[in-house]
C-alpha positions as a Markdown table, in Angstrom:
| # | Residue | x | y | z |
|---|---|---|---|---|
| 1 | Unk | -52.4 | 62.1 | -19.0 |
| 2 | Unk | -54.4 | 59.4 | -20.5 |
| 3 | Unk | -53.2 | 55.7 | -19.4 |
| 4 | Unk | -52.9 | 52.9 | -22.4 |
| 5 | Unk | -55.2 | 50.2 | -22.2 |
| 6 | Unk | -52.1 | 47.9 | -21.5 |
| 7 | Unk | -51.1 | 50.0 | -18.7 |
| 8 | Unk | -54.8 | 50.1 | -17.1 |
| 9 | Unk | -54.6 | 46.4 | -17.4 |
| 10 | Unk | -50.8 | 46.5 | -15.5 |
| 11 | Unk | -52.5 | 48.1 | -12.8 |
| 12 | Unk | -55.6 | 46.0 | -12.0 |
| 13 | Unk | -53.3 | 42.9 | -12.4 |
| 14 | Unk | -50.8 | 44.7 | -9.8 |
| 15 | Unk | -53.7 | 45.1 | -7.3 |
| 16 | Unk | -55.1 | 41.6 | -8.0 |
| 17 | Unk | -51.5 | 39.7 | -7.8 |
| 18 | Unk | -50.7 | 41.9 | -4.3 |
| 19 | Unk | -54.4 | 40.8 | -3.2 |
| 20 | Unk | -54.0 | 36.8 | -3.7 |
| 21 | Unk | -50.8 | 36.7 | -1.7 |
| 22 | Unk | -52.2 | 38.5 | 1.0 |
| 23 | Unk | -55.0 | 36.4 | 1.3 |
| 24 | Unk | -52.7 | 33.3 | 1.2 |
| 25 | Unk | -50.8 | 34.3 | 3.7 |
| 26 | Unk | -53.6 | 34.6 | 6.2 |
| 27 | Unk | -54.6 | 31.5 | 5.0 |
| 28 | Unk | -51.0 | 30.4 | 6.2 |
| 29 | Unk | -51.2 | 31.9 | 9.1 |
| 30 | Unk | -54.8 | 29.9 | 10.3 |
| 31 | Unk | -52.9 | 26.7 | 9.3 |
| 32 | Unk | -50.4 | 27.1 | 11.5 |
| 33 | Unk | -47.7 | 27.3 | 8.9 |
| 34 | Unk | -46.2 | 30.9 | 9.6 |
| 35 | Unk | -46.4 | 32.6 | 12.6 |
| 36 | Unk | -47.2 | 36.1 | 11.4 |
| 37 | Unk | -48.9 | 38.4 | 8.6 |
| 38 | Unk | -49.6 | 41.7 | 8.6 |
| 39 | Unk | -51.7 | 42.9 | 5.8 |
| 40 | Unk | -51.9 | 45.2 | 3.2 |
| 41 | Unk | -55.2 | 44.5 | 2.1 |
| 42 | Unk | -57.7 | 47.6 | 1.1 |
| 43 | Unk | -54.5 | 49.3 | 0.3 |
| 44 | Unk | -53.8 | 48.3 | -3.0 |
| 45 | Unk | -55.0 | 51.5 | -4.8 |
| 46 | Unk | -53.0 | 53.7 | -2.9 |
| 47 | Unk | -49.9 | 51.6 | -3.6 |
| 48 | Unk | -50.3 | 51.0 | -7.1 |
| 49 | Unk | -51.2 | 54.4 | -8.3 |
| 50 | Unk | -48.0 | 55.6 | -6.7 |
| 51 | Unk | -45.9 | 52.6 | -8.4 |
| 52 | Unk | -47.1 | 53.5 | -11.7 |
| 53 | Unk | -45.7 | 57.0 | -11.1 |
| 54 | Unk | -42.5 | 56.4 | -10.3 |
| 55 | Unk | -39.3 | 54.7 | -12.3 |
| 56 | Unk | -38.1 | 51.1 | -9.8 |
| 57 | Unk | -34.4 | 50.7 | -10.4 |
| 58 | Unk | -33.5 | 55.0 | -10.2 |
| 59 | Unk | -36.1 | 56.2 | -8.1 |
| 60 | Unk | -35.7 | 55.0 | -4.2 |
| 61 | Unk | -38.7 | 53.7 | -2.4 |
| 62 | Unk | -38.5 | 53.1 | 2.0 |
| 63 | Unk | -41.6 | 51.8 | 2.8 |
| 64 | Unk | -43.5 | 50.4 | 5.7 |
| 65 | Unk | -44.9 | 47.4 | 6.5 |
| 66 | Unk | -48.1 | 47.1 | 4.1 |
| 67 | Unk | -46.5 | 48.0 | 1.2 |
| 68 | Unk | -46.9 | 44.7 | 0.0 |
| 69 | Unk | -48.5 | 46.1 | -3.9 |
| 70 | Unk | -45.8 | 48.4 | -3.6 |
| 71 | Unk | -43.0 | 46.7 | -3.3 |
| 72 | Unk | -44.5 | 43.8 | -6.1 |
| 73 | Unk | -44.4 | 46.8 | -8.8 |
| 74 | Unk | -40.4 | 47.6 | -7.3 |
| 75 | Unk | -39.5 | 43.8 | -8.5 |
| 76 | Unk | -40.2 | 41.6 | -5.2 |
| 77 | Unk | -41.1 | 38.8 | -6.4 |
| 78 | Unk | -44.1 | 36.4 | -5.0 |
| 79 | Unk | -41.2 | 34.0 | -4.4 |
| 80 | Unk | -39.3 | 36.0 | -2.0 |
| 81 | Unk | -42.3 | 37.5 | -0.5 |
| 82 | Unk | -43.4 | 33.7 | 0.6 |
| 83 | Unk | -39.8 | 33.4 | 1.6 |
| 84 | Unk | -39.8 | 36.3 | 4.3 |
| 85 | Unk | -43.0 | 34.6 | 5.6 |
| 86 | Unk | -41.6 | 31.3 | 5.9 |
| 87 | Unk | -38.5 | 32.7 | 7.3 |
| 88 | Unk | -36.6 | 30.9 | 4.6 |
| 89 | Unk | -32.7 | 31.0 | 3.8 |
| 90 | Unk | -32.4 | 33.6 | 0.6 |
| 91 | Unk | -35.2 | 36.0 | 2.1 |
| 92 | Unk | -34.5 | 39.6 | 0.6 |
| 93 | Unk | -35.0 | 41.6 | 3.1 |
| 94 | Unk | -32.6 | 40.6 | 5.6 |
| 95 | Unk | -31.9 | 36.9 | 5.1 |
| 96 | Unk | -34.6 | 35.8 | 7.4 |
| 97 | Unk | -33.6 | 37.8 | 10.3 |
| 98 | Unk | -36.2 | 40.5 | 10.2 |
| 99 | Unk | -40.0 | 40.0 | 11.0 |
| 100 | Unk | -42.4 | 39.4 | 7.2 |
| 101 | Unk | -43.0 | 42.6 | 5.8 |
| 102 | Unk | -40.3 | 44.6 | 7.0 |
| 103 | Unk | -39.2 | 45.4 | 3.4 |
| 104 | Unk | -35.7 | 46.1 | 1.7 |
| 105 | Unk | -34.4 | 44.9 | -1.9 |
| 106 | Unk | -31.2 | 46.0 | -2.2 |
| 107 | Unk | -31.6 | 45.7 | -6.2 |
| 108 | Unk | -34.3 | 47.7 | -6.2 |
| 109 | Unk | -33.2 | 50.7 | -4.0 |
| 110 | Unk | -35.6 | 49.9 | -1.6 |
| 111 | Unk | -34.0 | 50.7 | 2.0 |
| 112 | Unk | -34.8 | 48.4 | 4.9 |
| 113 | Unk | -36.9 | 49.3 | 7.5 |
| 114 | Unk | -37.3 | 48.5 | 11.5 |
| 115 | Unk | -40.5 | 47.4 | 13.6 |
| 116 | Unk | -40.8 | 51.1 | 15.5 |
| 117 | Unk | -42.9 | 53.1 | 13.3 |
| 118 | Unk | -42.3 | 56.4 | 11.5 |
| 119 | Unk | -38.2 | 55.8 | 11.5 |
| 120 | Unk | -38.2 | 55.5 | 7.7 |
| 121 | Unk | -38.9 | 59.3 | 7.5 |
| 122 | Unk | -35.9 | 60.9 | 8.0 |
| 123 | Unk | -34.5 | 57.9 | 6.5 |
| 124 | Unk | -36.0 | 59.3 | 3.1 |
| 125 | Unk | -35.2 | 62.7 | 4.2 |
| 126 | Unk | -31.4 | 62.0 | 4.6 |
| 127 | Unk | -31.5 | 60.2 | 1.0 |
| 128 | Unk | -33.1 | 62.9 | -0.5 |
| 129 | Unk | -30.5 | 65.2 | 0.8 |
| 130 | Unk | -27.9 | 62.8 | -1.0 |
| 131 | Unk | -29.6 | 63.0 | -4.1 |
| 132 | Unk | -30.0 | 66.9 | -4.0 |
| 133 | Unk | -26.4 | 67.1 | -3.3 |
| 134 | Unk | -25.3 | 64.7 | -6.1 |
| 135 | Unk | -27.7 | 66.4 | -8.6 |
| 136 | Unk | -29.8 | 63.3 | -9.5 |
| 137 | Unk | -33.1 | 63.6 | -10.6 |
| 138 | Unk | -34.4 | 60.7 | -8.4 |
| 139 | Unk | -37.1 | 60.5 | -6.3 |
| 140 | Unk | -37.2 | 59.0 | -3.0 |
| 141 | Unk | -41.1 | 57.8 | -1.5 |
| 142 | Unk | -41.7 | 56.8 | 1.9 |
| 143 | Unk | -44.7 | 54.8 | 3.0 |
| 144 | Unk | -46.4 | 55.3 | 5.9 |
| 145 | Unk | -50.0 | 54.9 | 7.9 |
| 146 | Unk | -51.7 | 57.5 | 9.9 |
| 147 | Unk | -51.1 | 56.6 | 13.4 |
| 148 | Unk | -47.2 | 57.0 | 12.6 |
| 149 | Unk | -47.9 | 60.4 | 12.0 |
| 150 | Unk | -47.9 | 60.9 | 15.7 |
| 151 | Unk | -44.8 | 60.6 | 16.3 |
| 152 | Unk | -41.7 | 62.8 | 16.5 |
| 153 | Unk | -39.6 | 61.3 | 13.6 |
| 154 | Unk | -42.3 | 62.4 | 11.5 |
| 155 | Unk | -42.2 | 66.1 | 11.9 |
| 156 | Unk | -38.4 | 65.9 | 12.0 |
| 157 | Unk | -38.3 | 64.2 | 8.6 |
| 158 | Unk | -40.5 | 66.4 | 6.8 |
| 159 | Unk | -39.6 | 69.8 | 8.3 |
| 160 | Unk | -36.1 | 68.2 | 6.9 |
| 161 | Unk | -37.8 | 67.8 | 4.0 |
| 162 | Unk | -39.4 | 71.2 | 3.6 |
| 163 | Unk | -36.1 | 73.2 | 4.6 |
| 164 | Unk | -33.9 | 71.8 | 2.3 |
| 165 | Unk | -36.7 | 71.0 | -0.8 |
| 166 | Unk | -36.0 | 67.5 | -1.1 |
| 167 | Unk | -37.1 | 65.6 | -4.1 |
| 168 | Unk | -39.2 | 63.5 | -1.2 |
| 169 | Unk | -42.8 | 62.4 | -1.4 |
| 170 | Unk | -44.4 | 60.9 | 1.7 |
| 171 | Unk | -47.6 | 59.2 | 1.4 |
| 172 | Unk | -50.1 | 58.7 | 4.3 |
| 173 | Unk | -52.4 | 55.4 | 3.8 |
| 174 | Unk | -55.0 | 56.4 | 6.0 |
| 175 | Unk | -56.8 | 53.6 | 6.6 |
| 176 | Unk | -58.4 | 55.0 | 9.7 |
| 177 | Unk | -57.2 | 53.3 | 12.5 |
| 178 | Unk | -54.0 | 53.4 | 14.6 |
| 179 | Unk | -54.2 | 49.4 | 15.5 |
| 180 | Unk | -57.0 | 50.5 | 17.7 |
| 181 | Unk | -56.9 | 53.5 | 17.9 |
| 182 | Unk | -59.2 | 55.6 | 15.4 |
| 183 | Unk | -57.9 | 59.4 | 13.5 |
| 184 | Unk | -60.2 | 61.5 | 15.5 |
| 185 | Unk | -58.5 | 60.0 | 18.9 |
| 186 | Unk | -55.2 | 61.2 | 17.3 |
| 187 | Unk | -55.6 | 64.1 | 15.9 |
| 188 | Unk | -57.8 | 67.3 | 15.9 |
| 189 | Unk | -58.2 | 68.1 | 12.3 |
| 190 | Unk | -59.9 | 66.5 | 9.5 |
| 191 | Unk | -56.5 | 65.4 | 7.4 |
| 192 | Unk | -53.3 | 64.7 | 7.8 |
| 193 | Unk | -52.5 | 66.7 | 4.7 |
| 194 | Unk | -53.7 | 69.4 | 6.5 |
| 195 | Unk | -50.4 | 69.6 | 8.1 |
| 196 | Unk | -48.5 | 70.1 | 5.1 |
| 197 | Unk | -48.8 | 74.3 | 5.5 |
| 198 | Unk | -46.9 | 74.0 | 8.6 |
| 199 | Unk | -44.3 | 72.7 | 7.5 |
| 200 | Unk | -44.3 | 75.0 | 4.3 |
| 201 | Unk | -44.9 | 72.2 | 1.3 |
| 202 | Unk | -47.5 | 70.9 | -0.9 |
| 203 | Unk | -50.3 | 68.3 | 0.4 |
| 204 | Unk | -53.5 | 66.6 | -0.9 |
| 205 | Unk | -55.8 | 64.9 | 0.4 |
| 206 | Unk | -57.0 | 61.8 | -2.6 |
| 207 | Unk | -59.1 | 58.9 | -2.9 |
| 208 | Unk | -57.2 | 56.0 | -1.7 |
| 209 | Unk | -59.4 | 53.6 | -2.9 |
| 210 | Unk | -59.3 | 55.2 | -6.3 |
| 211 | Unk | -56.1 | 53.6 | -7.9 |
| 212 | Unk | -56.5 | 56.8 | -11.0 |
| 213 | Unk | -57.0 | 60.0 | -8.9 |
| 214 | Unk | -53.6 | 58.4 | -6.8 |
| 215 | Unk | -51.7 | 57.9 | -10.0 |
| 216 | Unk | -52.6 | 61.6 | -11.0 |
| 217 | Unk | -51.9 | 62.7 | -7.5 |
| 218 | Unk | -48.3 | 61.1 | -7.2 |
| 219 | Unk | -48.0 | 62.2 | -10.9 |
| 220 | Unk | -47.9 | 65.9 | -10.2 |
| 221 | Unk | -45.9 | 65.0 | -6.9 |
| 222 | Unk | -43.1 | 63.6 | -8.9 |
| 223 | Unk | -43.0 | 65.8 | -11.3 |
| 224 | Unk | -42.4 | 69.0 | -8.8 |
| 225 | Unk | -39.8 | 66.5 | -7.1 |
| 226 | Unk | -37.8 | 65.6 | -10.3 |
| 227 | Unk | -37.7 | 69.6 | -10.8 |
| 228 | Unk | -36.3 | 71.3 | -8.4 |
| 229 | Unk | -40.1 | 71.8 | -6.5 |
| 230 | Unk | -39.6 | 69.9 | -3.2 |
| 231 | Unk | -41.4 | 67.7 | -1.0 |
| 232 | Unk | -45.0 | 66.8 | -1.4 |
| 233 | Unk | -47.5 | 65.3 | 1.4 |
| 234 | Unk | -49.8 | 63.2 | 0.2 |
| 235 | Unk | -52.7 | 61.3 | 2.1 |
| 236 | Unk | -54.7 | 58.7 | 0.7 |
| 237 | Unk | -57.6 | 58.1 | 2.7 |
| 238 | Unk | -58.6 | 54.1 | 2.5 |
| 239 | Unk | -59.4 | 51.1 | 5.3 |
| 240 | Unk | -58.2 | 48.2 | 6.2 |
| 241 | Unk | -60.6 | 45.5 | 6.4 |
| 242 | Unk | -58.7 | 43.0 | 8.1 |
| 243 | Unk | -57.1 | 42.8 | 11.1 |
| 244 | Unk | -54.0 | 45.3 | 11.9 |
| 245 | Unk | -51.9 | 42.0 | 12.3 |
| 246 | Unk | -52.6 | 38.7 | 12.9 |
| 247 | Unk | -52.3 | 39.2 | 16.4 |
| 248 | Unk | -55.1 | 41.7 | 16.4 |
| 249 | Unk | -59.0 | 41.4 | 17.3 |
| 250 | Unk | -60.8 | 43.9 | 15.7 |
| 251 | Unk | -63.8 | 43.2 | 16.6 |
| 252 | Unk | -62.8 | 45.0 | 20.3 |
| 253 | Unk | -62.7 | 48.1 | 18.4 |
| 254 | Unk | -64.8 | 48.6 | 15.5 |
| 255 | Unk | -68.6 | 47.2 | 14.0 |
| 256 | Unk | -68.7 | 44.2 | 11.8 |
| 257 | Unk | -71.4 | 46.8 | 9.7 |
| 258 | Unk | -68.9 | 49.7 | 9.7 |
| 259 | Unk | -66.5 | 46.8 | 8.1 |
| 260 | Unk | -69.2 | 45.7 | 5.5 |
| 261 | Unk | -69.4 | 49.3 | 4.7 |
| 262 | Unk | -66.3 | 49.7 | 3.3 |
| 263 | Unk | -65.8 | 46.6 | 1.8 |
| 264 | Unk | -68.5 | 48.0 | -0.9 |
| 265 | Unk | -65.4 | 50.2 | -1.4 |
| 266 | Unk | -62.9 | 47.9 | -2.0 |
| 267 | Unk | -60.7 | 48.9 | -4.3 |
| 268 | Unk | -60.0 | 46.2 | -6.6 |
| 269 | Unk | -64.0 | 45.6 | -7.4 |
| 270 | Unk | -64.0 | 49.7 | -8.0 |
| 271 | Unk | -61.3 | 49.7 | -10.7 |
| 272 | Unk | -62.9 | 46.0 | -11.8 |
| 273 | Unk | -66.0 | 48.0 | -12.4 |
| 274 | Unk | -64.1 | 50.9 | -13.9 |
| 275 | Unk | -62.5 | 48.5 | -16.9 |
| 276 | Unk | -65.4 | 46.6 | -17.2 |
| 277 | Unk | -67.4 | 49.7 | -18.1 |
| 278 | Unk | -64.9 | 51.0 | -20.5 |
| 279 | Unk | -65.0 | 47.4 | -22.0 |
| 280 | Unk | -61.4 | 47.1 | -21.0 |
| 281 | Unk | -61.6 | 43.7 | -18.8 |
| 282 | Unk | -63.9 | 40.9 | -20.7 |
| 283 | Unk | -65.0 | 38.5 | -17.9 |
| 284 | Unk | -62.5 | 35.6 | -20.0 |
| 285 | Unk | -59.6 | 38.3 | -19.2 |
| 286 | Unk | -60.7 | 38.6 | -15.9 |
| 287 | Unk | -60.7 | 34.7 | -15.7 |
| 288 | Unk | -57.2 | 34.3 | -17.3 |
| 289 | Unk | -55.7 | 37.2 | -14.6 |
| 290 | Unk | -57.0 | 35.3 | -11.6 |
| 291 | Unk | -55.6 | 31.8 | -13.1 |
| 292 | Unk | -52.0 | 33.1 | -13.8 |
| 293 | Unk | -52.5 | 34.9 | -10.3 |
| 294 | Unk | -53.0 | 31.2 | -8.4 |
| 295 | Unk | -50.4 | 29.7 | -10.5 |
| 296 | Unk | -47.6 | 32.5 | -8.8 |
| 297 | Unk | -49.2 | 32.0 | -5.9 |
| 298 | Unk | -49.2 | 28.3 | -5.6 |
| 299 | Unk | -45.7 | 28.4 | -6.7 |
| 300 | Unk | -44.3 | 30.8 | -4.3 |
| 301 | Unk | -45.6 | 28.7 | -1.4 |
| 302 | Unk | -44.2 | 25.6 | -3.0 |
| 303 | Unk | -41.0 | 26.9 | -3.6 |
| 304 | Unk | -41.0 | 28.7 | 0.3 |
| 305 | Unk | -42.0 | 25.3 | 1.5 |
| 306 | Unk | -39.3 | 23.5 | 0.2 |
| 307 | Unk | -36.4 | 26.1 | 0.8 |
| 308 | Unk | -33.9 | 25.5 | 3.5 |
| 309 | Unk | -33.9 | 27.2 | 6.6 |
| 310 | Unk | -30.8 | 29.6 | 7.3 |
| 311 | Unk | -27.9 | 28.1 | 9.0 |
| 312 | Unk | -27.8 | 29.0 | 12.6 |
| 313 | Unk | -24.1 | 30.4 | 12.6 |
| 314 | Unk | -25.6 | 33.0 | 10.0 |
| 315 | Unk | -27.7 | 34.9 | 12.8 |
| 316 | Unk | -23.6 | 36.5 | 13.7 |
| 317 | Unk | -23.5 | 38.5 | 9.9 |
| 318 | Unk | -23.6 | 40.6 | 8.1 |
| 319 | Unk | -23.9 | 42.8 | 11.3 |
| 320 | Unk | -20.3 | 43.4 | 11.4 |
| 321 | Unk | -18.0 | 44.8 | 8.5 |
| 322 | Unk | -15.2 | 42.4 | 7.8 |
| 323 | Unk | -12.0 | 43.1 | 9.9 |
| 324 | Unk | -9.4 | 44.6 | 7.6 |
| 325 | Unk | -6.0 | 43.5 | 7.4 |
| 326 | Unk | -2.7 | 45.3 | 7.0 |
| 327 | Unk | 0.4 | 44.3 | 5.7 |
């Protein structure tokens, strides 16, 4: 399927918008201003070739924690992403009780998700079970890195997934390392997609980095979803070239030169290059992205900056439903 010019363009400025918040939020973070980030940086490919696949407002989306691009193409806006760093009152995802990047937008049918990895899978496996039964033709996506893939919740899900032919795509960012912990010390075989046989369901392995081949990927992925085909395990192999967290050290793991490696692989200068060669991104329309991009930056932090803190006596609810009374 050949992509518009307009809808090329939508992409790169997806990925470029998703790339100057996270970069200002680390910048936040070394000022002292928020107390954490975690980043999503290098992952912007995966993300946004699997947004531009999918329909925000029917499909459902559970994601993990550096779905940043991701949940920018869902409708989060830069506002209430600076919000949930700030840990201002209005945040989205859970009115400033969760940690940043723990995403949910009600709106947006984009389920909340928790701090232990790898529960959102058979959160997305038990949604896709509702849709099957209701007879939508949704989708539901999960998000989710490599090192989550060790754990149980992850088989469960999926085998779910398999049995029942879910209209369920899970997508692996492999960005090689489990915190510290690299994908050979976790598992014996080359890819994660490998697994997909075992569990009796579809799986490719694509370019992470390459924000087309993902689009076409997920494409395909949606499309057996939407009819009837079932689950699909995709893995996007890509790197993170920051920090797993800004509480993280990575130089006690892994080469500064295995880091400058990939960054010749980043994936916003690939598809930059791309549009560029097909004379689809003048350098004044490159210029003109990056000053509208600053602009929603600058006014995100300015409006997180001067939004009110949550009241205190709002930490008590919404946990509970509200007591019902009888006549």
């Amino acid at each position: 399927m050949e992509l518009s010019k307009e809808t090329l363009l939508a992409m790169y400025y997806a990925m470029l918008r998703s790339r100057r918040l996270d970069e200002r939020a680390w910048v936040l973070h070394r000022q002292g201003k928020i107390v954490f980030h975690i980043s999503g940086m290098g992952h912007e490919a995966a993300q946004v070739g699997a947004a531009f696949a999918l329909k925000p407002g029917k499909d459902w989306l559970v994601p993990y924690y550096r779905d940043l691009a991701l949940m920018l193409c869902f409708g989060l806006t830069p506002r209430e992403f600076m919000l949930s760093l700030f840990g201002k009152q209005s945040e989205a995802s859970s009115g400033a009780r969760q940690m940043p990047s723990h995403f949910g937008l009600r709106r947006a049918n984009v389920v909340s998700t928790s701090a232990p990895v790898a529960t959102q899978i058979p959160h997305a496996a038990g949604i896709g079970l509702g849709m099957k039964m209701r007879g939508d033709d949704a989708v539901v996506v999960t998000g989710i890195g490599e090192g989550s893939t060790s754990q149980g919740e992850w088989y469960e899900g999926l085998n779910w997934a398999a049995v029942h032919k879910l209209p369920m795509i899970c997508i692996v960012q492999n960005n090689q390392y489990a915190i510290s912990v690299p994908s050979h010390k976790q598992m014996a075989i080359p890819n994660v997609a490998d697994r997909a046989a075992a569990f009796g369901m579809p799986g490719a392995v694509v370019d992470g980095n390459d924000v087309l081949a993902v689009y076409r990927v997920m494409m395909d992925a949606v499309t057996r979803a939407r009819t009837g085909g079932g689950p699909t395990l995709i893995e996007a192999k890509t790197y993170r070239p920051v920090p797993h967290s800004s509480d993280d050290d990575d130089r006690s793991y892994r080469t500064r030169e295995e880091v400058a490696e990939w960054k010749k692989r980043d994936p916003i200068l690939l598809f930059k290059g791309y549009l560029e060669s097909k004379g689809r991104l003048p350098p004044a329309l490159n210029d003109d992205y990056e000053t509208r991009v600053l602009a929603e930056v600058d006014d995100a932090q300015k409006f997180a900056e001067a939004a009110p803190y949550p009241a205190i006596e709002s930490a008590f609810g919404p946990v509970y439903a509200a007591e019902a009374h009888h006549a």
